[in-house]
C-alpha positions in Angstrom: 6.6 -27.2 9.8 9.6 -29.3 10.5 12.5 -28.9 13.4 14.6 -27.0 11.1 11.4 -24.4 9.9 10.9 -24.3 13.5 14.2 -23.5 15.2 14.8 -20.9 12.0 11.7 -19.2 12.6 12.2 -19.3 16.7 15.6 -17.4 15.9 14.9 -15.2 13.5 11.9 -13.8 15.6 10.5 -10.4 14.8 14.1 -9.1 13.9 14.1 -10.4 10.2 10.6 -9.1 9.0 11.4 -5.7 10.9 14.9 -5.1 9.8 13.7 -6.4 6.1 11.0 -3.4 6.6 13.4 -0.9 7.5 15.8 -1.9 4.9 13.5 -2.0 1.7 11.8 1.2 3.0 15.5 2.8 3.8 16.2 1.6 0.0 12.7 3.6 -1.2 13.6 6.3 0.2 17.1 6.6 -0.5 16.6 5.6 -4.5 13.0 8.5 -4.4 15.9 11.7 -2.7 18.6 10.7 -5.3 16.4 10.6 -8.1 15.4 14.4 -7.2 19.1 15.3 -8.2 20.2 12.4 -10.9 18.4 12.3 -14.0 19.4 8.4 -14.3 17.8 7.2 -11.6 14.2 9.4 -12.2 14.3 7.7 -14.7 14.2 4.0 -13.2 12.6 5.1 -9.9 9.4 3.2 -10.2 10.8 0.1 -11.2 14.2 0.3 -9.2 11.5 0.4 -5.8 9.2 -2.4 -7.5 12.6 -4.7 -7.4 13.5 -4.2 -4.3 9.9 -4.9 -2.6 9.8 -7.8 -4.6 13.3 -9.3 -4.0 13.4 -8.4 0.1 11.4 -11.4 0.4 13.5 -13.7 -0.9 16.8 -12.2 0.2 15.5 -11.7 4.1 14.7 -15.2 4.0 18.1 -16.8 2.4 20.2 -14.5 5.3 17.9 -15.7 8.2 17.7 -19.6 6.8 14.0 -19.1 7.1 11.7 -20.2 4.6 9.6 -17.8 2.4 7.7 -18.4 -0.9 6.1 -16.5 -3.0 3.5 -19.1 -3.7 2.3 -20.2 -0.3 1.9 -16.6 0.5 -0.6 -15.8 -2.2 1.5 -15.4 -5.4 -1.5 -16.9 -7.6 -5.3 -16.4 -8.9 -7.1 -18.9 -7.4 -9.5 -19.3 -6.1 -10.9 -16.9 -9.1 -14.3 -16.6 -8.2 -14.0 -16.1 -4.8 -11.4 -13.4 -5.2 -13.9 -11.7 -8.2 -16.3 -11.7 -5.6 -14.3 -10.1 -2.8 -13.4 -7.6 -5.3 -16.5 -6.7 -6.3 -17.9 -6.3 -2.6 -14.6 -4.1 -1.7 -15.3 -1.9 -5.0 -18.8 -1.6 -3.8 -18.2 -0.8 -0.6 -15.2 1.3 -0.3 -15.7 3.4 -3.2 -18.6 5.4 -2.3 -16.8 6.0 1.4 -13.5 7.5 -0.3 -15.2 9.8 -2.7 -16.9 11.1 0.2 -13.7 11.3 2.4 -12.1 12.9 -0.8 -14.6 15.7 -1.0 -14.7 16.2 2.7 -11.2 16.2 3.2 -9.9 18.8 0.5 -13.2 20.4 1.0 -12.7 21.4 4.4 -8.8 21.8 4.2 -8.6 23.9 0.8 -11.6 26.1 2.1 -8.8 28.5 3.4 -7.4 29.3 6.6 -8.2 32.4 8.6 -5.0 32.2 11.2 -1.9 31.5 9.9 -1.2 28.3 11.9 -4.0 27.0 10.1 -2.5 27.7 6.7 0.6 26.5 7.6 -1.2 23.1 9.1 -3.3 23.2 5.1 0.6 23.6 3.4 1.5 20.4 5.3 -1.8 18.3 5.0 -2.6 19.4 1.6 0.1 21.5 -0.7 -2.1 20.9 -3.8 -4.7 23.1 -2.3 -4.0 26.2 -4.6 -5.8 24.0 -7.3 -8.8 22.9 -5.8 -11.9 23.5 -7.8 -14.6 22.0 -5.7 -17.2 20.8 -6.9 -18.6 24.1 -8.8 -15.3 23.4 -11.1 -15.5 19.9 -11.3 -14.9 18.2 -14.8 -14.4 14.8 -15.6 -11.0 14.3 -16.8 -9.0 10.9 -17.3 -5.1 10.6 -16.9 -3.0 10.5 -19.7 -1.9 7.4 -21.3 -4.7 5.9 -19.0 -4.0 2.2 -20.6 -0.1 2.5 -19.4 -1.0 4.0 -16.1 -3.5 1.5 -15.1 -0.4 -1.6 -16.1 2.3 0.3 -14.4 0.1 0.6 -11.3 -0.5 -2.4 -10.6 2.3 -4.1 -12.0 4.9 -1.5 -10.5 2.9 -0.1 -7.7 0.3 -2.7 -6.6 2.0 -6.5 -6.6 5.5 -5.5 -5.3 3.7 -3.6 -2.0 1.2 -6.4 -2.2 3.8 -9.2 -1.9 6.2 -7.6 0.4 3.7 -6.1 3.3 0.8 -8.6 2.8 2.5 -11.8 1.1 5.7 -11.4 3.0 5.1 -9.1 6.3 1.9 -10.1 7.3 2.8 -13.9 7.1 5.6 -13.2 8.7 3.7 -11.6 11.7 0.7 -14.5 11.4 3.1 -17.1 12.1 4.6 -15.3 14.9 1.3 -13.9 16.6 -1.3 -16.4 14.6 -4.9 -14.4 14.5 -7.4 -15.4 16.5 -10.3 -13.3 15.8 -12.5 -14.0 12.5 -13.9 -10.9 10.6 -16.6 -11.3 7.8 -15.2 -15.2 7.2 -11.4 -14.1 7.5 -8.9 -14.3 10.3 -7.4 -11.6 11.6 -5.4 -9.8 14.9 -2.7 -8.2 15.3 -0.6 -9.3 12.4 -3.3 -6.9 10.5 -2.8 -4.3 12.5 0.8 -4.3 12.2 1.1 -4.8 9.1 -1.0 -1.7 8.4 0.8 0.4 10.5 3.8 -0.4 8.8 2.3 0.3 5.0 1.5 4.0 6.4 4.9 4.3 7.9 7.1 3.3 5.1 4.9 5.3 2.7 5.7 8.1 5.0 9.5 7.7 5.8 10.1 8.1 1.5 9.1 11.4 1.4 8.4 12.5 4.5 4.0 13.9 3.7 2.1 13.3 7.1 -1.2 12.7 4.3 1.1 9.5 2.9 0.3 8.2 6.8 -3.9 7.4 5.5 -2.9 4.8 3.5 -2.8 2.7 6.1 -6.7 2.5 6.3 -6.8 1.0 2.9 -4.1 -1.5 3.8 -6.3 -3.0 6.4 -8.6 -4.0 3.5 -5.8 -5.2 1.5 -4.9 -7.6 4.5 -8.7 -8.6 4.6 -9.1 -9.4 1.7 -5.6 -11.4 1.7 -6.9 -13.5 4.7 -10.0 -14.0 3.0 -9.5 -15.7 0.1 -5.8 -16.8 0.4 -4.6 -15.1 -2.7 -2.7 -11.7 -3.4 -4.6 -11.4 -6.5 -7.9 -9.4 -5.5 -6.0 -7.0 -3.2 -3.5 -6.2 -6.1 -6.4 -5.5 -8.3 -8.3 -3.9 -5.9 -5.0 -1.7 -4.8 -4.3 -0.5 -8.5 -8.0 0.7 -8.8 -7.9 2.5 -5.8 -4.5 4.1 -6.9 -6.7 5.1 -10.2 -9.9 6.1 -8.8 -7.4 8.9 -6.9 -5.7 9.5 -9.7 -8.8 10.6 -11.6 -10.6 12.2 -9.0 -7.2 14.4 -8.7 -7.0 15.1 -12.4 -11.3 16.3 -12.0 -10.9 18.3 -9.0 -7.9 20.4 -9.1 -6.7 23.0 -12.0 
């Protein structure tokens, strides 16, 4: 890094990665409410949020004068069989543990509620409740237009989060507070963490569902597997699955 890099990144701090978060996320959210009341911008609302978690990047960094590219922060598929192999050990891993979570969560929260507090508490945590068939009623049914669902996800949904919170945020955070701890062959600390917390948050602030806070958990694999293999690639992939695997467990388990 040279003395210009240096003195940008010394100014801009923590102020330009945390006021780009609270910008692209006040952006979300504004563009998800309008699009309850204007037919227009429904209409766009997936692609209008992709934009703006992909340009932030680059228009945080041209206001601060400090650097950012795409590239460098893991816009790109190598190293391919490293980040197959990630994939496959996340996939294997993870999978089994969400099921389970899924069951256990809906399970227990759509069992009914005997007080009212507690009803009101399964209204908040889980509105979809009135539809869950357990697993007496489960039937294994895909989404339609699986195909288009599976592109837009990761294309709309999975890169743009991926570049902005793991590409752009956590790099951001690494080169401020550079990890120090190594987990399973990659780095990682509080940049992670942070990161993390801030995927939950944002998720949350759109439209306001306390559940939208557990993604979060996931995102701390995303950023292992970022730090692991240098790319953005296997996270994306792995993010868009995940997005799918709920999707069809939703569609299986609930009327």
């Amino acid at each position: 890094m040279n003395e210009t890099d240096t003195i940008a990144r010394e100014k801009a701090g923590l102020v330009e990665p945390i006021a780009t978060f609270l910008a692209a996320t006040g952006l979300a959210a504004g563009l998800f409410w309008l699009a309850r009341g204007v037919s227009f911008v429904r209409e766009i609302l997936h692609g209008a949020i992709a934009l703006v978690f992909l340009l932030a990047p680059s228009y945080a960094a041209r206001i601060s004068g400090w650097p950012f590219d795409y590239r460098s922060a893991g816009l790109g598929l190598a190293p391919v069989k490293l980040n197959l192999r990630i994939l496959a050990l996340a996939l294997a891993i993870t999978w089994p543990l969400f099921f389970g979570g899924f069951l256990l969560y809906y399970g227990l929260l759509c069992s009914g509620g005997t007080f009212a507090w507690a009803q009101r508490l399964i209204d908040v945590l889980a509105p979809i409740c009135p539809g869950w068939l357990g697993l007496q009623g489960f039937s294994l049914r895909l989404p339609a237009g699986l195909a288009s669902l599976a592109l837009s996800q990761l294309l709309v949904v999975a890169l743009p989060e991926e570049i902005f919170f793991r590409g752009y945020l956590m790099s951001r955070l690494e080169e401020r507070w550079p990890s120090r701890h190594r987990l399973w062959g990659a780095s990682v600390g509080w940049p992670l963490l942070i990161s993390s917390l801030l995927f939950g948050l944002g998720h949350f602030l759109v439209d306001f569902q306390p559940a939208r806070l557990a993604v979060m958990i996931p995102a701390l694999v995303f950023g292992w597997m970022r730090q692991r293999t240098g790319s953005l690639a296997p996270a994306a992939v792995f993010h868009a699955l995940c997005n799918l695997f709920s999707e069809v467990l939703h569609e299986s388990f609930f009327a």
